[in-house]
C-alpha positions as CSV (number, residue, x, y, z in Angstrom):
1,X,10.8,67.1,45.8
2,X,9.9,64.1,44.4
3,X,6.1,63.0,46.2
4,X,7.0,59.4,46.1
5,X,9.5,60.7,48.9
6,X,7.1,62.7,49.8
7,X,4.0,60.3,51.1
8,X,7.0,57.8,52.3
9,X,7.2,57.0,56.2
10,X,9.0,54.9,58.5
11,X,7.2,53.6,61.9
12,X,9.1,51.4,63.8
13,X,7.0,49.1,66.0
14,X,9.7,47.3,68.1
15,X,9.8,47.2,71.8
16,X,12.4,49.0,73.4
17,X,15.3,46.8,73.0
18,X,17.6,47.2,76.2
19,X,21.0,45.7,74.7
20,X,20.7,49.6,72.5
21,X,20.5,51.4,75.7
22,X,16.8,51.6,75.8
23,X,15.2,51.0,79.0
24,X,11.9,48.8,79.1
25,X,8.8,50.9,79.7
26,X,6.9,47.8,81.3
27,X,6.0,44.4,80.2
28,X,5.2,43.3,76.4
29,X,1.5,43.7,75.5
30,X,-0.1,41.8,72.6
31,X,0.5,44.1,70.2
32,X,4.0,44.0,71.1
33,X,4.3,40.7,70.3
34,X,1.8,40.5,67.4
35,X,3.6,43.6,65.7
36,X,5.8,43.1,62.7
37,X,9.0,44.7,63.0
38,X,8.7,47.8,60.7
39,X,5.9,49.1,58.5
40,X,6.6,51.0,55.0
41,X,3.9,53.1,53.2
42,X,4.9,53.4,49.9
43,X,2.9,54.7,46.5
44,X,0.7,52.0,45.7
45,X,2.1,48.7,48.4
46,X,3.4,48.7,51.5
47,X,6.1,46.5,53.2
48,X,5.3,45.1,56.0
49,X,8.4,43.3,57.6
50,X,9.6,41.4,54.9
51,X,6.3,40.9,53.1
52,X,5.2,43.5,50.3
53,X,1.2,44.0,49.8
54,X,-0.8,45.7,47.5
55,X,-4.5,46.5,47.3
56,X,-6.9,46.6,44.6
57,X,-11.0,47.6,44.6
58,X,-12.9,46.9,42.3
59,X,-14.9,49.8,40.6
60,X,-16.9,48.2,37.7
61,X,-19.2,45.5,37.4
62,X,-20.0,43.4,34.6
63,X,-24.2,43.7,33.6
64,X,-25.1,39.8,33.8
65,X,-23.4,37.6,36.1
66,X,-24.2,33.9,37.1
67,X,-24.0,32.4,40.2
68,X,-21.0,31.7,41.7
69,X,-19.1,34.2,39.2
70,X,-16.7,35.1,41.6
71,X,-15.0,31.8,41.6
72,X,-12.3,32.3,39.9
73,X,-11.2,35.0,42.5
74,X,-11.2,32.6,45.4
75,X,-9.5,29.9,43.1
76,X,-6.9,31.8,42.3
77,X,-3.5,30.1,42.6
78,X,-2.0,32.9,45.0
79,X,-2.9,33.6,48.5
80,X,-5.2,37.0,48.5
81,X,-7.0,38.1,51.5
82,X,-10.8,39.3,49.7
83,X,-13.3,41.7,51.7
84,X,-16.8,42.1,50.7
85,X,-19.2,45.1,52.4
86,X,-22.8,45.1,52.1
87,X,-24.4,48.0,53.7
88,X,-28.1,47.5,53.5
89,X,-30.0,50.9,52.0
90,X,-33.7,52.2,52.5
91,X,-36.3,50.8,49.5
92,X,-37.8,54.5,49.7
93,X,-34.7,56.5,49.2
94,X,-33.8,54.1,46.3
95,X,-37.7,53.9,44.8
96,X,-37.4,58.2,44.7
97,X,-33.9,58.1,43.2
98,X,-35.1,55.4,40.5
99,X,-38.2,57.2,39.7
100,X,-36.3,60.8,39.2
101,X,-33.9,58.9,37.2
102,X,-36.3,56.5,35.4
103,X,-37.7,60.4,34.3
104,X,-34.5,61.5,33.1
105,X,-33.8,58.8,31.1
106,X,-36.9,59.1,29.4
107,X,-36.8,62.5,28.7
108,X,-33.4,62.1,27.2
109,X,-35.2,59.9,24.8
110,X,-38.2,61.8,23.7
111,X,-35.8,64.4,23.1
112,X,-33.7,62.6,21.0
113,X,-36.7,61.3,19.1
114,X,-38.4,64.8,18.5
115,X,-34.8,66.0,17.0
116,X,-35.1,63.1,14.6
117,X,-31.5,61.7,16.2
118,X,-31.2,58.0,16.8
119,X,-31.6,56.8,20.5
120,X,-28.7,56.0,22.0
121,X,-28.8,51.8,23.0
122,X,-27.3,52.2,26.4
123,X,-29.8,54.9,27.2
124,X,-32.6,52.5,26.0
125,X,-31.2,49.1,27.9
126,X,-30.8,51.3,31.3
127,X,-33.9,52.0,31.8
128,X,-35.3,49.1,31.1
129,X,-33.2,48.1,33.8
130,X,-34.2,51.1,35.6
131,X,-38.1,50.2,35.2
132,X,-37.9,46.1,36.1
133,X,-35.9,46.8,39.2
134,X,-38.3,49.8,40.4
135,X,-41.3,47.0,40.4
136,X,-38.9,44.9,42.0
137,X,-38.8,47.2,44.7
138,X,-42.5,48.2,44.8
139,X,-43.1,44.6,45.1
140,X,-40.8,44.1,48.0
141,X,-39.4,41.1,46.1
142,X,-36.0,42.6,45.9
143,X,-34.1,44.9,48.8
144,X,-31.1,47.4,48.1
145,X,-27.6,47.4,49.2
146,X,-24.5,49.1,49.3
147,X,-21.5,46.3,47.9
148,X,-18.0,47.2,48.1
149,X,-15.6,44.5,47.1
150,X,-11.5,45.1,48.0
151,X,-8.5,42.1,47.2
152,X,-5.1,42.8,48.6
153,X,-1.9,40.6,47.8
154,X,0.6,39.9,49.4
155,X,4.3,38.8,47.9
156,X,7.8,38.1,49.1
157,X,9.5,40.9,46.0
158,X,8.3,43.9,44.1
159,X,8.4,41.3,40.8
160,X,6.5,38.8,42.7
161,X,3.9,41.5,43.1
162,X,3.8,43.7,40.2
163,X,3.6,40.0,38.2
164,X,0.8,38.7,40.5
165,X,-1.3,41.9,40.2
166,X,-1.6,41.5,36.3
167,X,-2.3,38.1,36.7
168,X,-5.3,39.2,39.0
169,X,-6.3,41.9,36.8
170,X,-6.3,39.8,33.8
171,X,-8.6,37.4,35.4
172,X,-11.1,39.7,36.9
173,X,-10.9,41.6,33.1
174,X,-12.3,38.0,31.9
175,X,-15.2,38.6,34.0
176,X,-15.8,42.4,32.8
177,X,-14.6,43.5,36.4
178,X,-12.9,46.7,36.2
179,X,-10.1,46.9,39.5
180,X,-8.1,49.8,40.2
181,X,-4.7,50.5,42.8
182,X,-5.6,51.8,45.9
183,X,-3.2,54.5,44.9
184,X,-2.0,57.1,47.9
185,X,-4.5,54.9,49.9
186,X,-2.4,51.9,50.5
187,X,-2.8,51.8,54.7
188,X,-6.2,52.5,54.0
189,X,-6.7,49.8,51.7
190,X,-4.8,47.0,54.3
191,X,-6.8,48.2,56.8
192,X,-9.8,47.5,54.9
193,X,-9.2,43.3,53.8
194,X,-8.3,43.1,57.1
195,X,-10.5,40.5,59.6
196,X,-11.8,43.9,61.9
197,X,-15.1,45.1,59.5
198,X,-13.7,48.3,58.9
199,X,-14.4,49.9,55.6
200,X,-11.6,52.7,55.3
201,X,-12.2,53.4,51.5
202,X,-16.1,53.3,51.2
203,X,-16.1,52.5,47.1
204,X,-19.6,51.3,46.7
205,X,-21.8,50.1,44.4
206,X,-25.2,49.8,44.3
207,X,-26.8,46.4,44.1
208,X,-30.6,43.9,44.5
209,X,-30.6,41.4,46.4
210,X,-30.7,38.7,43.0
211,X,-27.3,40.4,42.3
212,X,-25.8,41.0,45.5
213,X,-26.5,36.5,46.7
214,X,-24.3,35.7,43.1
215,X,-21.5,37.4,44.5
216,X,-21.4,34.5,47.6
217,X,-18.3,32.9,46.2
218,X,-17.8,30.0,49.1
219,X,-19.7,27.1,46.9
220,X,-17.8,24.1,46.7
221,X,-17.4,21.3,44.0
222,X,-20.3,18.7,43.6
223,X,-19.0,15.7,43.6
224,X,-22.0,13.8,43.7
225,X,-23.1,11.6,40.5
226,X,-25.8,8.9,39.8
227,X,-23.2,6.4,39.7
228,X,-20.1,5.0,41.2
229,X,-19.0,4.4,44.8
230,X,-18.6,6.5,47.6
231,X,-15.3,8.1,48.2
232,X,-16.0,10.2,51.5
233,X,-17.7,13.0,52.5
234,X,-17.3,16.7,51.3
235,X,-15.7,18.4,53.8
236,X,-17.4,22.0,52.0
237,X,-20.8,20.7,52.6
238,X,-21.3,17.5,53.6
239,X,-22.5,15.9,50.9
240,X,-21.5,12.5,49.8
241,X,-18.8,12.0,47.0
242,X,-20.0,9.4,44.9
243,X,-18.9,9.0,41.5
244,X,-17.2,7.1,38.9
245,X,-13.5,7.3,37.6
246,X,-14.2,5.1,34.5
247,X,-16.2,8.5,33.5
248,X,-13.0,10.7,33.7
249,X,-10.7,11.4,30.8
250,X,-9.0,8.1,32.2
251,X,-9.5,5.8,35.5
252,X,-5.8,6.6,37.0
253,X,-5.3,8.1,40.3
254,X,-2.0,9.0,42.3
255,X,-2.1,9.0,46.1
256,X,0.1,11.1,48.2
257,X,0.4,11.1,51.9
258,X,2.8,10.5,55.0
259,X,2.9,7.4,56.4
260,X,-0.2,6.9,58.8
261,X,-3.0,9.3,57.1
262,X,-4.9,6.5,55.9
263,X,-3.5,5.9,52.3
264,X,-4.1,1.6,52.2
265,X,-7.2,2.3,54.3
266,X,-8.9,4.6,51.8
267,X,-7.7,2.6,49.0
268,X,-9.0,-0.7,50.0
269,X,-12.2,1.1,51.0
270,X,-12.4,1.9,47.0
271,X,-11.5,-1.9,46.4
272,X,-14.0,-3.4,48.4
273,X,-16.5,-1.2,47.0
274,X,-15.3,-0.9,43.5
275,X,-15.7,-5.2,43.3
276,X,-19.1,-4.6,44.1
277,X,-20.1,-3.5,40.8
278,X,-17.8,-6.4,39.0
279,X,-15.0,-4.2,38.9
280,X,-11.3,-6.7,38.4
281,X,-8.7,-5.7,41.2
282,X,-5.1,-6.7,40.6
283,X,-2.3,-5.3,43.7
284,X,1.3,-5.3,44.0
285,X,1.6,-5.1,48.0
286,X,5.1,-5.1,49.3
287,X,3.9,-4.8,53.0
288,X,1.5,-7.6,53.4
289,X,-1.3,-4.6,53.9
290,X,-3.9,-6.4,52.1
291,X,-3.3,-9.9,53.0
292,X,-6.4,-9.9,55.8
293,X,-8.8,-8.0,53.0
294,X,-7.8,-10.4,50.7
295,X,-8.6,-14.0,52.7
296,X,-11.7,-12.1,53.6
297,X,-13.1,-11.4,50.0
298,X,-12.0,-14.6,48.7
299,X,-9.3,-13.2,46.5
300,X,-5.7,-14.8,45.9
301,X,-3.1,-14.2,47.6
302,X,0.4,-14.4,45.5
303,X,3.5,-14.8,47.8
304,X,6.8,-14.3,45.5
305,X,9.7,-15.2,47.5
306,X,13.0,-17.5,47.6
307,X,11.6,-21.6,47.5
308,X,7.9,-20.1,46.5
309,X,6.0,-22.2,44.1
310,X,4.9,-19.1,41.7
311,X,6.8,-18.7,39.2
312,X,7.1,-15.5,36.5
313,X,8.6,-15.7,33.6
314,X,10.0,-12.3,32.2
315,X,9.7,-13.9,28.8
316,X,6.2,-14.4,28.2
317,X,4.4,-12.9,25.8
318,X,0.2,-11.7,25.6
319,X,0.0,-13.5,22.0
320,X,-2.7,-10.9,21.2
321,X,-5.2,-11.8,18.8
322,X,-5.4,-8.7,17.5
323,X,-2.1,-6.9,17.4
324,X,-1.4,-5.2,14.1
325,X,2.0,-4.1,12.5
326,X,2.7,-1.1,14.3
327,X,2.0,-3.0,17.9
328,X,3.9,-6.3,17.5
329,X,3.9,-8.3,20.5
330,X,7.3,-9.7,20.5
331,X,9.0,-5.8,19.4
332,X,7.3,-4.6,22.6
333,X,8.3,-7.6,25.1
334,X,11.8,-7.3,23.3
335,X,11.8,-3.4,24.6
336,X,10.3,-3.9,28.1
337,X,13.3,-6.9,28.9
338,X,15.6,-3.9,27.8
339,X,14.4,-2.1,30.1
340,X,13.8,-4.9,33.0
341,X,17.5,-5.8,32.7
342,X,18.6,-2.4,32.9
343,X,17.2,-2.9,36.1
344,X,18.8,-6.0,37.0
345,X,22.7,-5.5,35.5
346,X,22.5,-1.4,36.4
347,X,23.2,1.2,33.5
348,X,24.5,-0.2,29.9
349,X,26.6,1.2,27.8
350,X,25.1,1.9,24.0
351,X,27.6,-1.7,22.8
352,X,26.3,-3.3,25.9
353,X,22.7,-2.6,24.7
354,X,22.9,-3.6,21.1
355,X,24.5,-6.7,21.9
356,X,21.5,-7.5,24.8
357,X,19.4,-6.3,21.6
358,X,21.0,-9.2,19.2
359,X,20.9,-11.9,22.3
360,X,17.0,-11.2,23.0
361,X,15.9,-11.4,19.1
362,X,18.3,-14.8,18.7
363,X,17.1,-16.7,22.0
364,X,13.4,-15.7,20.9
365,X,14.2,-17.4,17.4
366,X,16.0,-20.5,19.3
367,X,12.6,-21.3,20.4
368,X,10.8,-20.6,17.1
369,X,9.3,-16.9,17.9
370,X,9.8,-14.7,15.5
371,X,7.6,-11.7,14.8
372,X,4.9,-13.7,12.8
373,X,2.0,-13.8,15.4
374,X,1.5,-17.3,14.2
375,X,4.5,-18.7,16.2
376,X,4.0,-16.3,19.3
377,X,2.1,-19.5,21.2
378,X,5.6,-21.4,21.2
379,X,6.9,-22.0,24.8
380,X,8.6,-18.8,25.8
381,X,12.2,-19.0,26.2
382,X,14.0,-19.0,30.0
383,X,16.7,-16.8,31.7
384,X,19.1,-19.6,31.0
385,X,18.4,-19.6,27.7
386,X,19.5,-16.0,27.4
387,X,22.4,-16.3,29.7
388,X,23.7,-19.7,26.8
389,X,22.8,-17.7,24.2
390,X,25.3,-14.2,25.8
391,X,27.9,-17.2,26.7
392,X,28.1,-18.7,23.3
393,X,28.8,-15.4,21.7
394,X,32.5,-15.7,22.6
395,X,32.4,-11.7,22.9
396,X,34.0,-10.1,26.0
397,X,31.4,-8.0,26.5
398,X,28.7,-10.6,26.0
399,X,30.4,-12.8,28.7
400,X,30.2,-9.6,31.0
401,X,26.3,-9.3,30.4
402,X,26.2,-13.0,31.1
403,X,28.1,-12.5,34.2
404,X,25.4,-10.2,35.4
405,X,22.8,-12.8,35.2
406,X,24.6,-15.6,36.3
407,X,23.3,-15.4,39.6
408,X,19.9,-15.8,38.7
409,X,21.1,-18.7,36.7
410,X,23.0,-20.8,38.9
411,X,23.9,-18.6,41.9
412,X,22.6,-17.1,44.8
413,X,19.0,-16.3,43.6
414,X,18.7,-19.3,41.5
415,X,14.5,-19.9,41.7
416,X,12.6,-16.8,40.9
417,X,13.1,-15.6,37.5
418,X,14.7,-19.1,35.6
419,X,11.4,-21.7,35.2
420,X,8.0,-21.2,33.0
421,X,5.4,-19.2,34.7
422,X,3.1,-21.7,36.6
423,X,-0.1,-19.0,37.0
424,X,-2.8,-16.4,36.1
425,X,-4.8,-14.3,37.1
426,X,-8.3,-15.5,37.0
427,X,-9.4,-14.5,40.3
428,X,-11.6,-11.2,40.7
429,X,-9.0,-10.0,43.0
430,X,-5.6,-10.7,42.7
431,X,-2.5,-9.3,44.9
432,X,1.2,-10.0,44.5
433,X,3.0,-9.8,48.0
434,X,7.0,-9.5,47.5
435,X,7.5,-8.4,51.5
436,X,10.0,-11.3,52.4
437,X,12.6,-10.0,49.6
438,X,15.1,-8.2,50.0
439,X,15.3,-4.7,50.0
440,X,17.5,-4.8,46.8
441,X,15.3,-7.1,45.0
442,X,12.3,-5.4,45.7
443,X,12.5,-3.1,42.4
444,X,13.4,-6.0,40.6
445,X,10.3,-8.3,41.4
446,X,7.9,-4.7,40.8
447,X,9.1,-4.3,37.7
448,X,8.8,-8.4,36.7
449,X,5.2,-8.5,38.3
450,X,3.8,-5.1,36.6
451,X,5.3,-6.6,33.5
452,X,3.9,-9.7,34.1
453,X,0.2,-8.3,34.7
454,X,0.3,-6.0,32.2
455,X,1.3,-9.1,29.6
456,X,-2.2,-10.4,31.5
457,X,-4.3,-7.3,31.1
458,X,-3.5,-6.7,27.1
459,X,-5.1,-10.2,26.3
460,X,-8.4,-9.4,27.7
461,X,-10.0,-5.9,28.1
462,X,-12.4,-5.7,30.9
463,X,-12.9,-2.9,33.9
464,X,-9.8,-3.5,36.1
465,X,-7.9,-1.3,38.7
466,X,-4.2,-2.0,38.8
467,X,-3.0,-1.0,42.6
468,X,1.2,-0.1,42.8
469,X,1.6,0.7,46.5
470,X,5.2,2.2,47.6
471,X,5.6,3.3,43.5
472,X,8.9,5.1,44.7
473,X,11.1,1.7,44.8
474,X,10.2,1.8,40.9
475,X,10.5,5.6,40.2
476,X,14.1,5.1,41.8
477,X,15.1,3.5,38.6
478,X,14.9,5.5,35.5
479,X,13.5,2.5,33.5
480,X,10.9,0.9,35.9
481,X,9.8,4.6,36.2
482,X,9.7,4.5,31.9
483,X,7.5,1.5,32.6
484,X,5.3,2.2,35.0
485,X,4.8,5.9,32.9
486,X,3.7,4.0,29.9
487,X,1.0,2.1,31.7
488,X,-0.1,5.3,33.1
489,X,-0.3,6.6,29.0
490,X,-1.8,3.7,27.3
491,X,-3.9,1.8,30.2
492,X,-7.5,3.8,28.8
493,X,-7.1,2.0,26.2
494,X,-7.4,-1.5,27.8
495,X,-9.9,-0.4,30.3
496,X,-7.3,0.1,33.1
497,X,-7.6,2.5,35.9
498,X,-3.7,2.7,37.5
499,X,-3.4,3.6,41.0
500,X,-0.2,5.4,42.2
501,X,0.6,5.3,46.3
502,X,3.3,6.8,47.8
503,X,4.6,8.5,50.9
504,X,8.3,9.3,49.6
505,X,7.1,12.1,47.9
506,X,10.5,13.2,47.3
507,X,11.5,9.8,45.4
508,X,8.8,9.8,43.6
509,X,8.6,13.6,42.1
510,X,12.3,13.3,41.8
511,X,12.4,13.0,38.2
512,X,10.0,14.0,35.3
513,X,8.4,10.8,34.9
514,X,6.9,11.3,38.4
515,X,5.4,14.5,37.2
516,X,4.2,13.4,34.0
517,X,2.4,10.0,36.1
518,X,0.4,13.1,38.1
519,X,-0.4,14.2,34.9
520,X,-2.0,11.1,33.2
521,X,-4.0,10.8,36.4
522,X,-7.3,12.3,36.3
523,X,-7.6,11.4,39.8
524,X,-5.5,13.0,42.5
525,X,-5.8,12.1,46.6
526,X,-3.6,14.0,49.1
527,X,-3.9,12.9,52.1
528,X,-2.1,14.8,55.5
529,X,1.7,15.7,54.6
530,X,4.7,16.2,56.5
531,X,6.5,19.7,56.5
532,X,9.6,18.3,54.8
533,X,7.6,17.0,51.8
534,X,5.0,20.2,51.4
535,X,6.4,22.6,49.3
536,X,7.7,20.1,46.8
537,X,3.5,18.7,46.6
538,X,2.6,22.2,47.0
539,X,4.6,23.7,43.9
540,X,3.0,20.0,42.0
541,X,-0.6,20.6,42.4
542,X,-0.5,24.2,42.9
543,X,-1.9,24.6,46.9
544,X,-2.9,28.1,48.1
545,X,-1.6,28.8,51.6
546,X,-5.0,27.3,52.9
547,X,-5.0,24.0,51.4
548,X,-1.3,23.7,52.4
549,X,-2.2,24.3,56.2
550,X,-5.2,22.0,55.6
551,X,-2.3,19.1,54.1
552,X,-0.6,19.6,57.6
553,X,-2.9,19.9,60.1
554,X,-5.8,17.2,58.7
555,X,-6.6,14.2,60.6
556,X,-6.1,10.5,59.9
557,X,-8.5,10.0,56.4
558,X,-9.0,14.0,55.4
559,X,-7.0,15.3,52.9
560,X,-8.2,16.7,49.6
561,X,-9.6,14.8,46.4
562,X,-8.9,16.3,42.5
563,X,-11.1,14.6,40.1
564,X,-10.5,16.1,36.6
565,X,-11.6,20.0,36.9
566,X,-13.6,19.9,40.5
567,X,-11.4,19.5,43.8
568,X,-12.5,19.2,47.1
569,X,-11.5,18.6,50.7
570,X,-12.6,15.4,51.5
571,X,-13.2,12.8,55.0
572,X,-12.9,9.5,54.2
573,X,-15.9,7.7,56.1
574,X,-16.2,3.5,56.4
575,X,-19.1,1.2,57.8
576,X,-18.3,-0.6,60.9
577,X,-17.7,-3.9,58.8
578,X,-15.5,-2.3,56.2
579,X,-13.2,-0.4,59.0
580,X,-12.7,-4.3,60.1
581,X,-11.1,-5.1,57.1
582,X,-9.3,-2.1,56.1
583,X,-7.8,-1.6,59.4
584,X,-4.1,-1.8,59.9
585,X,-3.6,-0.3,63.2
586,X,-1.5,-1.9,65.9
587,X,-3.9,-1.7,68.5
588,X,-6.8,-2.8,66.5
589,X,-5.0,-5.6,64.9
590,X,-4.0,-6.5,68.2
591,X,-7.2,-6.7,70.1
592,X,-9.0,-8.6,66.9
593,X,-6.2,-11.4,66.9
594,X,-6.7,-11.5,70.8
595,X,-10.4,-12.1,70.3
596,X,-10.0,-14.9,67.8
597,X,-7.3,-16.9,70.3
598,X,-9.7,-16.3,73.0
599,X,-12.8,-18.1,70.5
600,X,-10.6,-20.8,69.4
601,X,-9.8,-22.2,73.4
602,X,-13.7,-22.3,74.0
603,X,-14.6,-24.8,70.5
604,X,-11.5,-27.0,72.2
605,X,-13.4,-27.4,75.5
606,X,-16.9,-28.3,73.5
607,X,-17.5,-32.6,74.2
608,X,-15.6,-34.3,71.7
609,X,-19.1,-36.3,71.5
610,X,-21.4,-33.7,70.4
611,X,-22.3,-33.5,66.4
612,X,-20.3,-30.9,64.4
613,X,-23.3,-29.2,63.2
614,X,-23.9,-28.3,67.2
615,X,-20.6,-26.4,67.4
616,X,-21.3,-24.2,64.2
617,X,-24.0,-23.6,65.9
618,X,-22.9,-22.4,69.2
619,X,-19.7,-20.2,67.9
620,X,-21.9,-17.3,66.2
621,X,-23.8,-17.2,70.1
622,X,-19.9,-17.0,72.0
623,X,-18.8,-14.0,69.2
């Protein structure tokens, strides 16, 4: 008979089950309810319900380790349940065993050197070993222990399994740890990782007490620098995480979170703070969110809207003073109006896009702008002009394309893309509000702004953070998404740090471009998740089962912070003067606009006689 049948049994845990003709024996216990449904002990995993497990010990240790060499066990990206044992043994009965050992060893050698043979190394490096550790232990400056080390993993399938256990195997190999299967000990084994202390296997080895502290692998990531602002405090250790993310491999970061978990509160905590040190914020804010912040710091507040008096003009150019051949300013405003009037007429066919092609290089040259950089500071040409130049084409399809844009001409949303732009963006902190459009123009005026800042940002490098909150109305089109990934690629090079926020997590990963934004972002934020949205951040960013339960059951401002190779969960902390500005809840906002109407009835009831200078004084003594 074949022992694999053998070794196999069944239990069945299930309570009596009276619809089967069993009768209850008396009311469910805890381990009734607690019990999983079957148990299966197979030849090396067992199956537990409808989970499979396996577990592994570990039987060989590398020589040297460092601290924290265990890391890469607890950062493994699979849920594993890890159980360390450290029984503590008597200094005398290890000193006695060294010293008949340290004898042994040495007579091996002289042996070996009165035969004339050639002492073996291993022998030689041993008890050197041997000899240090033995005055170790004399000393009292090191103890002895007992160390017995066991992983178990758990899978959905056999292939999930077998695959996983290679995969841990390979990375323990990397750090000269030999494992083995708990072979024909497989209860045994799940016993053991389990959260009761119970060491069924006993597979020790010995180890000092320098040794045995490296093994400790709970450190967290330091994300402490000499420079840079504060982000929040490390949830590991409580230390502060202060650094730059100009020092990163680039400055962009991507923020995830469900709506309410503090995404505009943490990010206009790291605008307030990043101005500090001279640091240029620009913000496209379709929510108002940053309107208060802004009157507050003294920054400009740009409302685009029907009858507003800024103006953008989708055909200005940088004029870059130094843009060679193979980066021609008007070749790449020529491809980003492709690209903004795909957004505008809906999806063109390859004739409609030539012919767009032919219009935009003909109503540039109607103005005198060719690709010479010399005539690149002529007046920019208007929507209008474009929408004569499609018209005079006497093609059908050219009049369709004009059709399009009519409406933007002389229609219904005649005023926001057809007149010269009438700004710029001089102020240290700039934010573009587009709340009082319409829901279908939205994307539209995001793609026109981001175009128009980036025109902006290419004419003068300095440190800037570009801020795109809601960046799913853009990733909804395939070529504001195009866009908004090529700022993500080449911002570095103009000093640019691109922040991503979103809370349509779904929207935005729906595509590849999404993915490929996370990717040019050195910087990562997640911030508390909804279950719906989870798995789909989960599989992204690669979440164990703990940092997935830590996404869903954080508080307002935790979450966890990825900056380059070190990750960390973080809580995201503000003075009392910075929570006043950063706020946006209800309540809050509520009670502060009740306290100004209640200051502004008591400067109305001063005597109309008394000098102005008296009631500035007098206000700061009321508040």
């Amino acid at each position: 008979m074949d022992i694999k049948n053998v070794i196999k049994t069944f239990v069945t845990m299930q309570p009596p089950n009276p619809l089967k003709g069993h009768a209850p024996t008396g009311p469910l216990t805890v381990k009734d309810i607690i019990a999983p449904p079957a148990i299966e002990v197979d030849f090396d995993f067992l199956t537990i319900g409808d989970q499979l497990v396996r577990t592994l010990f570990v039987a060989g240790y590398p020589r040297y380790v460092s601290a924290n060499w265990l890391e890469p066990l607890i950062s493994f990206n699979h849920t594993l349940d890890v159980s360390m044992y450290v029984y503590p043994s008597k200094s005398e009965e290890i000193l006695e065993n060294l010293k008949r050992k340290v004898g042994e060893m040495e007579a091996t050698i002289q042996s070996d050197l009165k035969r004339g043979r050639v002492i073996e190394p291993s022998i030689q490096v041993a008890l050197e070993d041997a000899l240090s550790l033995q005055q170790e232990l004399a000393k009292g400056a090191q103890r002895f222990f007992q160390f017995g080390l066991y992983i178990t993993i758990p899978s959905k399938t056999k292939e999930e399994l077998d695959k996983t256990t290679k995969q841990v195997e390979a990375t323990l190999a990397s750090l000269m740890i030999v494992t083995k299967k708990a072979i024909l000990q497989m209860e045994e084994g799940f016993k053991t990782t389990l959260p009761m202390g119970q060491d069924r296997l006993m597979i020790t080895r010995n180890m000092d007490t320098t040794s045995l502290a490296t093994t400790f692998p709970f450190t967290t990531s330091e994300l402490t620098a000499n420079e840079g602002i504060l982000y929040g405090i490390n949830e590991g250790n409580e230390s502060l995480v202060i650094f730059d993310r100009f020092t990163l491999e680039n400055a962009n970061t991507v923020v995830f979170g469900k709506s309410g978990s503090g995404k505009s509160y943490m990010v206009k905590l790291e605008v307030i703070r990043s101005m500090m040190f001279g640091t240029e914020v620009i913000i496209i804010d379709p929510e108002n969110e940053y309107e208060a912040l802004t009157k507050t710091l003294g920054g400009e507040y740009i409302r685009f809207e029907f009858g507003g008096r800024t103006k953008i003009n989708p055909f200005d150019l940088s004029v870059l003073k130094d843009a060679g051949p193979e980066e021609n300013d008007l070749n790449q405003k020529i491809l980003s109006l492709h690209g903004f009037f795909r957004v505008v007429m809906g999806k063109l066919t390859s004739t409609e896009d030539a012919i767009l092609d032919r219009a935009l290089v003909l109503t540039y040259k109607q103005k005198g702008i060719t690709p010479d950089p010399a005539t690149q500071n002529n007046e920019p040409p208007l929507m209008e002009d474009l929408f004569k130049t499609l018209t005079g084409m006497e093609d059908p399809i050219a009049r369709g394309l004009a059709d399009r844009i009519e409406k933007f001409v002389k229609g219904s949303l005649v005023g926001i893309f057809d007149e010269q732009s009438n700004m710029e963006i001089t102020n240290p902190l700039t934010v573009f509000s587009i709340r009082d459009l319409e829901d279908e123009l939205r994307p539209i005026a995001m793609y026109l702004i981001l175009d128009f800042i980036w025109t902006k940002i290419r004419k003068a490098i300095k440190r800037r953070i570009l801020v795109v909150d809601e960046a799913w109305y853009l990733m909804k089109y395939p070529d504001s998404a195009q866009f908004l990934n090529s700022i993500a690629k080449r911002s570095r090079k103009y000093y640019l740090g691109l922040t991503t926020i979103t809370q349509d997590v779904e929207d935005f990963l729906s595509g590849n471009l999404g993915k490929t934004i996370i990717q040019n972002s050195s910087m990562q934020i997640l911030l508390k998740q909804s279950t719906a949205a989870i798995d789909k951040v989960a599989e992204i960013f690669y979440l164990s089962e703990g940092e997935k339960h830590r996404l869903l059951s954080s508080d307002v401002g935790e979450g966890l912070l990825f900056a380059g190779p070190a990750h960390a969960a973080i809580r995201i902390i503000a003075s009392k003067e910075e929570h006043a500005l950063a706020t946006t809840k209800p309540q809050e906002t509520e009670t502060k606009q009740s306290e100004e109407n209640q200051q502004t009835p008591q400067k109305q009831q001063l005597p109309t006689n008394r000098p102005v200078f008296t009631v500035e004084t007098v206000e700061p003594q009321q508040s």
